[in-house]
N, C-alpha and C positions, 0 to 999 in steps of 0.2 A: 504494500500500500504506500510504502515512504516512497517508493520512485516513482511511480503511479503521481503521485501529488509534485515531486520533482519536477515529470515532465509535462504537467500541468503548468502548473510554474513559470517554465521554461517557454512555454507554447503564451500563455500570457505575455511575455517580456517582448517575445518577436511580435505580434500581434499590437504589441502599446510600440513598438520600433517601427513596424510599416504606418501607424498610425500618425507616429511623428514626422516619419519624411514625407508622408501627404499634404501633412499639414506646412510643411515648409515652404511645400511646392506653391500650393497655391491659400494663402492666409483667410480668404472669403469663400472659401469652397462652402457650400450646403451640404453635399457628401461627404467630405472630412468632418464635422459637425456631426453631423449623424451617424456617421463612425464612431466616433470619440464618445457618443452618446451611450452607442451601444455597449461599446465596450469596457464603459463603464456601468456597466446594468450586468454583464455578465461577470467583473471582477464583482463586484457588492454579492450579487449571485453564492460565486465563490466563497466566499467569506463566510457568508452563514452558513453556506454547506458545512465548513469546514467545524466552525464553532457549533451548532448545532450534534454533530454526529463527531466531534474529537471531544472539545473543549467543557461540554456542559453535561453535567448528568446528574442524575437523581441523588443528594445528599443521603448521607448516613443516616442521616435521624429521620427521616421519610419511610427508611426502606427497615427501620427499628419498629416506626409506629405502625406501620403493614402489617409486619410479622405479630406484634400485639396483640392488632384488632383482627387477624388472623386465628390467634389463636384462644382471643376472647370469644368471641364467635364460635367456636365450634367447641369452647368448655361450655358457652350458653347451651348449645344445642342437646349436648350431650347430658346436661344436668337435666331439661326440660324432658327428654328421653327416659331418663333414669325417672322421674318423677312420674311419670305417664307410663311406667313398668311396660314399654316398650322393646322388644325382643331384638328384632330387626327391623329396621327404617330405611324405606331407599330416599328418604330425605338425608340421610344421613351422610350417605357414599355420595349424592350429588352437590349437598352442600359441600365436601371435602374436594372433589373434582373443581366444583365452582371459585373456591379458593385458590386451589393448588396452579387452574387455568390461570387468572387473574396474576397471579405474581408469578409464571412463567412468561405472560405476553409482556408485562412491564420488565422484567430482565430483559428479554430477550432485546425488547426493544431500548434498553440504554447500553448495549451491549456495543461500544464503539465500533468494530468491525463489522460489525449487524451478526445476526443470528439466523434464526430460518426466517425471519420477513428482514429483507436488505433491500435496499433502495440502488436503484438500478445509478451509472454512472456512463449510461452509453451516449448523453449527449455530450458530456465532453471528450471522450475516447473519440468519437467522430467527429468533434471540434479538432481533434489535436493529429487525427489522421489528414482531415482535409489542410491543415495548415502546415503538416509535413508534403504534401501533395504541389500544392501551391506554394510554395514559400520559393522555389525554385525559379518562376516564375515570375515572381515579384523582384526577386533579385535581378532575373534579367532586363526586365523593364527600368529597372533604375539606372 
C-alpha cells in the first residue's frame, strides 16, 4: 500500500508540473483554470481519502463502551431468561449473533487496510495508468 500511495504521489506532482507549464504558456487560458480547478478537487479528494481510511479511527474508549453495552445487554437478556425459567431461547443465539455482527462490521470497517468490505481505488490506479500513458506525450509537445 506504501508504494501504491508513493506512486500516487508521484503521479500528483507530474500532473501539478504539466499544470504549471500550461499555465506559463498562456497566463489567461480558461482551460488552464479549469485544470488547476480540477486538480485541485482531486488532490483535496486525496487527502480525505487518505485521512479518513489511514489517519482517523474509532478511539479506545468507544470500542471499551461497545464491549460494555455488549455485554450488559446480553447479562440483561440472560437474567430476564433465567427469571422466565426459560430453557432454550432463539432470542437468545440471535441477540448474541446481532451483537457479535455489529462489532465485527464496525472493526472491520476501521480496519485501515479494509477488511472484507474495502473501498475500491481503481479511479486513481486509472488516473495514474492514463498519466503514465500520456505523460510521454506531453513531454513531446513541450
Amino acid at each position: 500500500m506504501e508504494t501504491f500511495l508513493t506512486e500516487v504521489e508521484q503521479s500528483q506532482r507530474r500532473l501539478w508540473e504539466i499544470a504549471v507549464a500550461n499555465a506559463l504558456k498562456d497566463m489567461n487560458s480558461d482551460i488552464s483554470a479549469l485544470y488547476i480547478e480540477s486538480l485541485n478537487e482531486v488532490f483535496k479528494t486525496h487527502a480525505i481519502r487518505i485521512a479518513k481510511g489511514f489517519q482517523e479511527h474509532i478511539p479506545i474508549g468507544i470500542w471499551i463502551m461497545l464491549i460494555t453495552l455488549t455485554c450488559l445487554g446480553m447479562a440483561g437478556v440472560g437474567y430476564q431468561t433465567g427469571i422466565a425459567d426459560l430453557k432454550r431461547s432463539l432470542v437468545r443465539l440471535i441477540l448474541a449473533l446481532s451483537f457479535a455482527l455489529v462489532i465485527a462490521l464496525i472493526a472491520d470497517l476501521d480496519r485501515p487496510g479494509g477488511g472484507y468490505i474495502r473501498v475500491t481505488h481503481q479511479p486513481l490506479i486509472d488516473l495514474h495508468s492514463w498519466i503514465s500513458e500520456n505523460s510521454n506525450l506531453i513531454k513531446q509537445e513541450n
